[in-house]
ChimeraX commands (.cxc) that place a marker at each C-alpha (Angstrom):
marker #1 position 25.62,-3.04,-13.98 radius 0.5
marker #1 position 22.93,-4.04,-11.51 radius 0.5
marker #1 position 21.90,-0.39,-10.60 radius 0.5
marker #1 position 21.90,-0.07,-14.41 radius 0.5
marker #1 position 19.18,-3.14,-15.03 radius 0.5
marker #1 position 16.99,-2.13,-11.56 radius 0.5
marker #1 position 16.85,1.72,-13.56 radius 0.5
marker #1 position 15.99,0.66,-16.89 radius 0.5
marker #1 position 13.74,-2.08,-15.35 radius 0.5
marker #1 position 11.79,0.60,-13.55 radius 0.5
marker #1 position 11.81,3.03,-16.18 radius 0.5
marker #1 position 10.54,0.50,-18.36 radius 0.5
marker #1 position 8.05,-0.74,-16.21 radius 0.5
marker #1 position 6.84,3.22,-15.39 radius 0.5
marker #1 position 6.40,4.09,-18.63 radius 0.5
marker #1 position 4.18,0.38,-19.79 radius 0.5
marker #1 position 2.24,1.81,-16.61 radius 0.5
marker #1 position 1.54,5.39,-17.80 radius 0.5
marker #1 position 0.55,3.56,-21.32 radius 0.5
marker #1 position -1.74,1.50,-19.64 radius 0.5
marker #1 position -3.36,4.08,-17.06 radius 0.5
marker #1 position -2.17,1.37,-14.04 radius 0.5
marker #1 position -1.62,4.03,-11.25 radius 0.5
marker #1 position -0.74,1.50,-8.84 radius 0.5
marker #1 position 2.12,-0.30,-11.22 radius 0.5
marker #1 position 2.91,3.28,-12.25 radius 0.5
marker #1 position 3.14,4.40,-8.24 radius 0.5
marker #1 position 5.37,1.31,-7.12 radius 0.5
marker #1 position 7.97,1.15,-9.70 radius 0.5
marker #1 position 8.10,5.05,-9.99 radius 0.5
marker #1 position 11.15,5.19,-7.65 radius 0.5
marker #1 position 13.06,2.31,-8.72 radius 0.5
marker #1 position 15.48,4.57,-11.50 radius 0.5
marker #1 position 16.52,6.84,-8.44 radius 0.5
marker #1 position 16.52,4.46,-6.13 radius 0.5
marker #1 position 19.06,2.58,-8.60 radius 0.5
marker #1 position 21.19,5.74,-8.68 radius 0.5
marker #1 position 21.22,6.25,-5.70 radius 0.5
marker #1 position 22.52,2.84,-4.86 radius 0.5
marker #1 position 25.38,3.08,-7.39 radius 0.5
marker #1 position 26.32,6.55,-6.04 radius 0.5
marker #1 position 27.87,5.14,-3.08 radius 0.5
marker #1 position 30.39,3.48,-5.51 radius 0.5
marker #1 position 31.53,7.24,-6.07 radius 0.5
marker #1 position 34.59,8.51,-4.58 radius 0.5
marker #1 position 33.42,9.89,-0.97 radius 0.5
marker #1 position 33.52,13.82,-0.59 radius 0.5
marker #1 position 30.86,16.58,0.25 radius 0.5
marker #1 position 29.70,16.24,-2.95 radius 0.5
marker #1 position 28.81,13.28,-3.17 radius 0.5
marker #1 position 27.09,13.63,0.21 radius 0.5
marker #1 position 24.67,16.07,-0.85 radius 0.5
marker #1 position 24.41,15.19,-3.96 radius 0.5
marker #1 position 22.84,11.75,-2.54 radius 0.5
marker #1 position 20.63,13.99,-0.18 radius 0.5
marker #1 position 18.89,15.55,-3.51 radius 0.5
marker #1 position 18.43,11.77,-4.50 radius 0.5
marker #1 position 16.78,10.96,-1.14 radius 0.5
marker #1 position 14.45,13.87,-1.72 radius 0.5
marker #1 position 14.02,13.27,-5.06 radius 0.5
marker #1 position 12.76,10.02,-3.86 radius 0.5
marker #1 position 9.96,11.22,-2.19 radius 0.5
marker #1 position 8.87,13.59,-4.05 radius 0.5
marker #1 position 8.79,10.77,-7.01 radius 0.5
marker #1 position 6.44,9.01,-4.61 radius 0.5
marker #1 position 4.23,12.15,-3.61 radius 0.5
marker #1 position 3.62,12.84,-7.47 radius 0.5
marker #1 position 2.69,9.35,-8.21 radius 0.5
marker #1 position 0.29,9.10,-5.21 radius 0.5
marker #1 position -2.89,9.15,-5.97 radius 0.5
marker #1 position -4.99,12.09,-5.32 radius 0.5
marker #1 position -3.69,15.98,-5.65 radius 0.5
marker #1 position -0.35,16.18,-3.27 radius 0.5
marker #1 position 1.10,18.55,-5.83 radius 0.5
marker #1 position 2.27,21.14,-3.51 radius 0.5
marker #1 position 4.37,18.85,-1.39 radius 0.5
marker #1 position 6.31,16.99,-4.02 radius 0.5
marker #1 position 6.72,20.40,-5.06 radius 0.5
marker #1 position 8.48,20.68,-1.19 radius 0.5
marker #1 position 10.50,17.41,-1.37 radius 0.5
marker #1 position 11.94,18.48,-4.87 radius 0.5
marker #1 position 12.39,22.17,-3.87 radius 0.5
marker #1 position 14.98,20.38,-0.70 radius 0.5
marker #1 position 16.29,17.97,-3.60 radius 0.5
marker #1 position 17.25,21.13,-5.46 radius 0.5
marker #1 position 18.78,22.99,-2.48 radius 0.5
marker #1 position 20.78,20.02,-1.78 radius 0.5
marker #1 position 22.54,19.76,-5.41 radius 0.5
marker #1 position 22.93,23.83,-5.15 radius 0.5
marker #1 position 24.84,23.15,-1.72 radius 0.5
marker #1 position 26.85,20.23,-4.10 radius 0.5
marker #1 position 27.90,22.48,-6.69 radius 0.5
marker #1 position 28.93,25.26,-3.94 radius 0.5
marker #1 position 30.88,22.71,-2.49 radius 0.5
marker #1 position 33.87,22.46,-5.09 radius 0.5
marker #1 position 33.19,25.96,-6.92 radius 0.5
marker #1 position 32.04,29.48,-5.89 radius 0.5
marker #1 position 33.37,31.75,-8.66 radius 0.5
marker #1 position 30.16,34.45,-9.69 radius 0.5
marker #1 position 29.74,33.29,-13.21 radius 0.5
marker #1 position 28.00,36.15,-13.95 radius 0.5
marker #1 position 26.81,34.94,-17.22 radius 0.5
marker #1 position 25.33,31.78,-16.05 radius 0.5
marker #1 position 23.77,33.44,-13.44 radius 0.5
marker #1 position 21.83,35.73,-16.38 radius 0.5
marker #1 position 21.00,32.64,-18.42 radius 0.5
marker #1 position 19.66,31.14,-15.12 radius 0.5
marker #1 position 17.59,33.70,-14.05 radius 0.5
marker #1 position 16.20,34.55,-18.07 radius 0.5
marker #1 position 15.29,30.93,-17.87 radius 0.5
marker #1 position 13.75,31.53,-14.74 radius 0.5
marker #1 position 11.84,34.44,-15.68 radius 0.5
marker #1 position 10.46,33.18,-19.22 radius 0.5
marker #1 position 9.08,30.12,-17.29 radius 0.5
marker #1 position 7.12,32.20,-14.13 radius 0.5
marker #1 position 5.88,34.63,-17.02 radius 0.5
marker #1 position 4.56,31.96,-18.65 radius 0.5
marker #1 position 3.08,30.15,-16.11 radius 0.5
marker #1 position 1.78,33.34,-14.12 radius 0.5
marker #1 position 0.29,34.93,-17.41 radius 0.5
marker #1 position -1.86,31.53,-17.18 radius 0.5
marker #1 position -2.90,31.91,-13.05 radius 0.5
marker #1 position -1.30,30.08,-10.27 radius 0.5
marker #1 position -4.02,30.81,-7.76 radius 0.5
marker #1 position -2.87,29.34,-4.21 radius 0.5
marker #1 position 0.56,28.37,-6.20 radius 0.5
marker #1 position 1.98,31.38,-7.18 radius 0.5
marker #1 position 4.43,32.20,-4.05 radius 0.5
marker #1 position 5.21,28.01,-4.14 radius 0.5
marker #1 position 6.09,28.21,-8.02 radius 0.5
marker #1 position 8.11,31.53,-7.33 radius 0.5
marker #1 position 10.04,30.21,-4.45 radius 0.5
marker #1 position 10.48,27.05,-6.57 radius 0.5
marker #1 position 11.53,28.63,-9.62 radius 0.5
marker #1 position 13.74,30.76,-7.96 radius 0.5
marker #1 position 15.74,27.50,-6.03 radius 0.5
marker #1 position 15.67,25.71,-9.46 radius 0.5
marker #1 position 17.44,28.42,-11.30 radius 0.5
marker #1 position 20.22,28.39,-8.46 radius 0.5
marker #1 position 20.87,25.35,-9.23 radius 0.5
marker #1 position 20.92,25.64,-12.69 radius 0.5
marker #1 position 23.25,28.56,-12.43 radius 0.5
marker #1 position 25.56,27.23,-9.97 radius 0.5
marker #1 position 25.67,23.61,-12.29 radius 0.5
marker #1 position 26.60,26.31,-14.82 radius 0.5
marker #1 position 29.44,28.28,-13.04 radius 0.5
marker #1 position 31.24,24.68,-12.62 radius 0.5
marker #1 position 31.96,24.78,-16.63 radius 0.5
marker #1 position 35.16,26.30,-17.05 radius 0.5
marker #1 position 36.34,26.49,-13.25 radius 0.5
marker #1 position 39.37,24.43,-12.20 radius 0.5
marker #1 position 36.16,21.32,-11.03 radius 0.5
marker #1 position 37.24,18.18,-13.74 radius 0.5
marker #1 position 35.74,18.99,-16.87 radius 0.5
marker #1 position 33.71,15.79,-17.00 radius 0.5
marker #1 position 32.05,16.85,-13.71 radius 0.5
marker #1 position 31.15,19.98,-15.34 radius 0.5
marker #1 position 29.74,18.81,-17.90 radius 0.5
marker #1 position 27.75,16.22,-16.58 radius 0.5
marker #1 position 26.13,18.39,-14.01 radius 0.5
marker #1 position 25.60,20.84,-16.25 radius 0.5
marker #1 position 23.65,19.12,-19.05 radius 0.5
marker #1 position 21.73,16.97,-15.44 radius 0.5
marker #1 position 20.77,20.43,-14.50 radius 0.5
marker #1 position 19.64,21.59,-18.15 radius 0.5
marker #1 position 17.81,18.34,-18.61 radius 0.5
marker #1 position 16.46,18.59,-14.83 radius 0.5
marker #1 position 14.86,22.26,-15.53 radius 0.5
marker #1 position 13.59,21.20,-19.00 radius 0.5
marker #1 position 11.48,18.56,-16.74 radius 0.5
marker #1 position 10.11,20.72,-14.56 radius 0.5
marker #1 position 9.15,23.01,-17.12 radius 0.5
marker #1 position 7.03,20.50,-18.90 radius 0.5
marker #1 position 5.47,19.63,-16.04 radius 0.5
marker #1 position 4.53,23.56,-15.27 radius 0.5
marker #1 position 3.40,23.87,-18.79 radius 0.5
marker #1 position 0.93,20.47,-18.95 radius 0.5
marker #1 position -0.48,21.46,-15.61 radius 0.5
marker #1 position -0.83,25.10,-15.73 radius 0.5
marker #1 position -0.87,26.19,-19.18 radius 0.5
marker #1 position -1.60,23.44,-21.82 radius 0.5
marker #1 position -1.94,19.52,-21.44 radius 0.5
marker #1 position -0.56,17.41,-24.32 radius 0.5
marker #1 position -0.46,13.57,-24.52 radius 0.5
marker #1 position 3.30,13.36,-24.72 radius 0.5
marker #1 position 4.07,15.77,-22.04 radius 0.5
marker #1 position 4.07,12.58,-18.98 radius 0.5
marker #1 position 6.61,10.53,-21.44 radius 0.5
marker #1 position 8.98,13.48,-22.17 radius 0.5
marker #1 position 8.75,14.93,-18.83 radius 0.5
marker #1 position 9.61,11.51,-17.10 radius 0.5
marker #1 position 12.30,10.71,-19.68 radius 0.5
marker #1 position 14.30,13.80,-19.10 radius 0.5
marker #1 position 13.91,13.97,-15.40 radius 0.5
marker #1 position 15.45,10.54,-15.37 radius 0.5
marker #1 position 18.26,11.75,-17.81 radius 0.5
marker #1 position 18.88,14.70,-15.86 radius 0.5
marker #1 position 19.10,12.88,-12.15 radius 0.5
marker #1 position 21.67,10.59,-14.29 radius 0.5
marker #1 position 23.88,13.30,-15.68 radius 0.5
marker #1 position 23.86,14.99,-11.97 radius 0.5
marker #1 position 24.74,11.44,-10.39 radius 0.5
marker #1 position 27.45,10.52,-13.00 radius 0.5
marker #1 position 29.33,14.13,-11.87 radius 0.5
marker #1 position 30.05,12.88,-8.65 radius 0.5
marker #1 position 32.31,9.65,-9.97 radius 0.5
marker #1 position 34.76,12.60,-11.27 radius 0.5
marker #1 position 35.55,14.51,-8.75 radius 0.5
marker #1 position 38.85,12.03,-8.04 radius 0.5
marker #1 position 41.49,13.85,-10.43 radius 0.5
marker #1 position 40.38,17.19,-8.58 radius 0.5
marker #1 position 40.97,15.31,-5.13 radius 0.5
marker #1 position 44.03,13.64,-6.01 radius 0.5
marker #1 position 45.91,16.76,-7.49 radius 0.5
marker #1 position 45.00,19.02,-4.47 radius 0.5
marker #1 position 46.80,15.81,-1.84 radius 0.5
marker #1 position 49.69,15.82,-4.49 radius 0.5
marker #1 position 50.32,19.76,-4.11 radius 0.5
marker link #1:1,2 radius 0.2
marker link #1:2,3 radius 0.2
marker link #1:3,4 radius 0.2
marker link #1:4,5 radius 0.2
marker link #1:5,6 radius 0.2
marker link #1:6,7 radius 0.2
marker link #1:7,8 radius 0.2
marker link #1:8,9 radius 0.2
marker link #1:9,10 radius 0.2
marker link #1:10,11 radius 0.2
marker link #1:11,12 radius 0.2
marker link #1:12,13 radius 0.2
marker link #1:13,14 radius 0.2
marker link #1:14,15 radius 0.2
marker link #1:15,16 radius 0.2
marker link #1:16,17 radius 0.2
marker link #1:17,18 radius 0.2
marker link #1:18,19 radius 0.2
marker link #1:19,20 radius 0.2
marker link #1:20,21 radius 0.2
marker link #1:21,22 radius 0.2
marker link #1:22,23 radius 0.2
marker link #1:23,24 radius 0.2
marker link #1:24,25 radius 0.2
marker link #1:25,26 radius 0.2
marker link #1:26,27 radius 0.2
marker link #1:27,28 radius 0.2
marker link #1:28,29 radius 0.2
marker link #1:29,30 radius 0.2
marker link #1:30,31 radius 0.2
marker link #1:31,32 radius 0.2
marker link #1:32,33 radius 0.2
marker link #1:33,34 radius 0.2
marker link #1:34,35 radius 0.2
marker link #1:35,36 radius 0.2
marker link #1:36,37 radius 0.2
marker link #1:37,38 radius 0.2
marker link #1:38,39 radius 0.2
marker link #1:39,40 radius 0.2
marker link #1:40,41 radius 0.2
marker link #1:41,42 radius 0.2
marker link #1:42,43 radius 0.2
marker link #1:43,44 radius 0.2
marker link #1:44,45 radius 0.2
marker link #1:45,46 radius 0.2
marker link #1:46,47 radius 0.2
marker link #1:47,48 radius 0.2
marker link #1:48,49 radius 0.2
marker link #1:49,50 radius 0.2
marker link #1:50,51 radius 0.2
marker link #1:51,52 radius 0.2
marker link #1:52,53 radius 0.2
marker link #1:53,54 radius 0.2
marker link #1:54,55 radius 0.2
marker link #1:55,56 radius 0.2
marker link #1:56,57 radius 0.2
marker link #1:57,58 radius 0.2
marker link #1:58,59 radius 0.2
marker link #1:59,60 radius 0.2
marker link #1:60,61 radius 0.2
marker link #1:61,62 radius 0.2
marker link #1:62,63 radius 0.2
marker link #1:63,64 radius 0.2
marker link #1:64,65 radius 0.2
marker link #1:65,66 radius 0.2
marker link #1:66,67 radius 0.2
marker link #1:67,68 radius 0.2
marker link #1:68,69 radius 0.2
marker link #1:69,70 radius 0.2
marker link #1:70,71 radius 0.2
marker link #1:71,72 radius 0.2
marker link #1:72,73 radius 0.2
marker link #1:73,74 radius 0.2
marker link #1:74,75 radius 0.2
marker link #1:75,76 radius 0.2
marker link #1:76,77 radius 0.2
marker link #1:77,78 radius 0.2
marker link #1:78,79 radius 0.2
marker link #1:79,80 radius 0.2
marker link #1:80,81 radius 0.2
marker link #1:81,82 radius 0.2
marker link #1:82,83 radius 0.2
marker link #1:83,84 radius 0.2
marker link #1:84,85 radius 0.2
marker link #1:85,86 radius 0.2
marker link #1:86,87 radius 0.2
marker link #1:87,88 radius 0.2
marker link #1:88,89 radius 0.2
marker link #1:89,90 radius 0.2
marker link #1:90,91 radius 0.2
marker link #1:91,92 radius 0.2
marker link #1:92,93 radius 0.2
marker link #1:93,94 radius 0.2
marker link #1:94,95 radius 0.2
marker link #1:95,96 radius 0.2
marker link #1:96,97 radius 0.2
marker link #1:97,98 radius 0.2
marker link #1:98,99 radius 0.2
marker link #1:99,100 radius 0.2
marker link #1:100,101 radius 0.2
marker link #1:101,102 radius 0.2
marker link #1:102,103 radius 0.2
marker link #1:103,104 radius 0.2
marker link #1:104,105 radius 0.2
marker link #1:105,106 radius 0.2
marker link #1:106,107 radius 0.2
marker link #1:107,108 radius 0.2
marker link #1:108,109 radius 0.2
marker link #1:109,110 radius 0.2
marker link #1:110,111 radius 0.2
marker link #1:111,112 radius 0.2
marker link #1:112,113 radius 0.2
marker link #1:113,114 radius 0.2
marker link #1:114,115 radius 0.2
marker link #1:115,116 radius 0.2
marker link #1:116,117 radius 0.2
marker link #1:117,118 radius 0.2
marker link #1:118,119 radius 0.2
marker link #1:119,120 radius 0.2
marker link #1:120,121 radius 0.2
marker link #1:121,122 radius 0.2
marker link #1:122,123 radius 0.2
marker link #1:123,124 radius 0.2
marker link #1:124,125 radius 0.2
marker link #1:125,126 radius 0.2
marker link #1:126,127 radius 0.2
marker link #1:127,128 radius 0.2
marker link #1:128,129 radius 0.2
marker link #1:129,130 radius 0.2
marker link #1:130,131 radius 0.2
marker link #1:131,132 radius 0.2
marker link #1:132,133 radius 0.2
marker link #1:133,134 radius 0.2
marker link #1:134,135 radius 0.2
marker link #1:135,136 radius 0.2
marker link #1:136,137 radius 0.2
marker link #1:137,138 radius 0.2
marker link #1:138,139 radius 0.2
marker link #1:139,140 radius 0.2
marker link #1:140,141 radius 0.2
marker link #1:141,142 radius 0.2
marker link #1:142,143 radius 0.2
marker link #1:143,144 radius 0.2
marker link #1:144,145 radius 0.2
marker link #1:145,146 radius 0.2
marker link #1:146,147 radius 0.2
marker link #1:147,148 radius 0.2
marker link #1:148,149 radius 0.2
marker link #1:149,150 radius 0.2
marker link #1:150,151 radius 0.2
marker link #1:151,152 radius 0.2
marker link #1:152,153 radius 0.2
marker link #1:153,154 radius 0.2
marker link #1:154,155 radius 0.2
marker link #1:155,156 radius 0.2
marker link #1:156,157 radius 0.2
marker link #1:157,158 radius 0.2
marker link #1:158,159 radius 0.2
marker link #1:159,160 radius 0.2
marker link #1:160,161 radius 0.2
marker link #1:161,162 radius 0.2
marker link #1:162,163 radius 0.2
marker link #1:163,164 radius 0.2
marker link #1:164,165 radius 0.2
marker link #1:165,166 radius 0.2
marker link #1:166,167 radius 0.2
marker link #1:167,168 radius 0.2
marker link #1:168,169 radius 0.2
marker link #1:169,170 radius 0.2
marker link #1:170,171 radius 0.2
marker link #1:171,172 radius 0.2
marker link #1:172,173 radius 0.2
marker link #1:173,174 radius 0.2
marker link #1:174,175 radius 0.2
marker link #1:175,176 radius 0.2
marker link #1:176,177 radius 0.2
marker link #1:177,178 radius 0.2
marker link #1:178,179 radius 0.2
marker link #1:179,180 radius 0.2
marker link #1:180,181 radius 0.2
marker link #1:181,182 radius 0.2
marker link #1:182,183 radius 0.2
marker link #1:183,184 radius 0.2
marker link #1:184,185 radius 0.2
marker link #1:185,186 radius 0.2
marker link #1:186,187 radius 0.2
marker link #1:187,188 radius 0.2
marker link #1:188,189 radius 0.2
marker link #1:189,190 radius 0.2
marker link #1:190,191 radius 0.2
marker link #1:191,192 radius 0.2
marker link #1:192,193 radius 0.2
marker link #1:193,194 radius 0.2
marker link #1:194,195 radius 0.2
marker link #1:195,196 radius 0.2
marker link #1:196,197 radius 0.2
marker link #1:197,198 radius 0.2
marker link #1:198,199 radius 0.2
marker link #1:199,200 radius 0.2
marker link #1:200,201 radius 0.2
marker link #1:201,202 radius 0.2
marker link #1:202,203 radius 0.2
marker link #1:203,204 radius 0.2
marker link #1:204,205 radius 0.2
marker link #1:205,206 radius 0.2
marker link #1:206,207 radius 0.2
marker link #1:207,208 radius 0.2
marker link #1:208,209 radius 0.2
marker link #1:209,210 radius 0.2
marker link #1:210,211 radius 0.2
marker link #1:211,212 radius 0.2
marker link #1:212,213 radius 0.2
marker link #1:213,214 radius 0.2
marker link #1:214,215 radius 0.2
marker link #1:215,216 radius 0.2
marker link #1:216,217 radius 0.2
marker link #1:217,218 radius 0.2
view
């Protein structure tokens, strides 16, 4: 319940900020919802998973911080996320590895929709960044994907699943308002479901228990 109040605190606080145009408010309390999660993590069961999954966190962290920072650092939040997403990718490979060959086609049609988009509208200096990016991000998306219906606990699934969903929704707002077209509502939503997404992802690794118990049972 703490974590809980520090998140909503934060988010609360973040979003009063981005009303009000106060970058400084808006660049302290920025963190606080993943900083939150990342403290109630460590009330998970431990396993791999959990350990990388608190890894994307850490990264997630910073680039949260890099974004918020005044002047154009862009390109390396774009870094600390594209580590974040590599480290839930490992997370998911850690407990499942089946192909999922149809997740891996909704992944990479995802994928592809988005870079058309955003490279019909000129990346300049960005476009191998955004590639390399989008290419990570659908990974993960995929692999979050191939957990549904594998022997992982279904809750796990799930949760990852719709994290990951909500997590490449985010990003694609934020591709779309900077790239392509800017809309007032574009720093709410994308904010909202970033947070939502990092949640989902979190909340996966308190199931992975009934998995861990059957296997020292057999």
């Amino acid at each position: 319940m703490p974590w809980m109040i520090l998140a909503l605190m934060g988010a609360g606080t973040f979003i009063y900020g981005l009303s009000t145009h106060a970058t400084l408010l808006c660049l302290l309390v920025k963190p606080l919802p993943v900083l939150a999660m990342l403290g109630w993590l460590h009330d998970a069961p431990p396993s791999d998973y959990r350990r990388w999954i608190s890894l994307g966190l850490i990264f997630s962290l910073v680039g949260d911080v890099l974004l918020a920072w005044p002047g154009d650092l862009f390109i390396f939040g774009l870094g600390a996320f594209l580590v974040a997403h590599l480290a839930y990718l490992k997370a998911y490979f850690s407990d499942c590895r089946r192909p999922a060959l149809l997740p891996l086609a909704l992944a990479l049609g995802v994928g592809a929709i988005l870079l058309s988009i955003l490279i019909s509208h000129g990346l300049g200096d960005l476009l191998i960044p955004v590639v390399v990016y989008a290419l990570v991000i659908s990974a993960m998306l995929w692999r979050a994907l191939a957990r549904l219906g594998s022997d992982v606990p279904k809750r796990s699934a799930q949760l990852a699943a719709i994290g990951a969903a909500l997590f490449v929704f985010s990003d694609t707002l934020i591709g779309i308002n900077r790239f392509v077209v800017t809309f007032d509502a574009a720093p709410y939503l994308l904010i909202i479901t970033y947070w939502l997404g990092q949640w989902g992802i979190t909340a996966s690794a308190f199931h992975q228990t009934t998995r861990a118990s059957k296997e020292q049972v057999g």
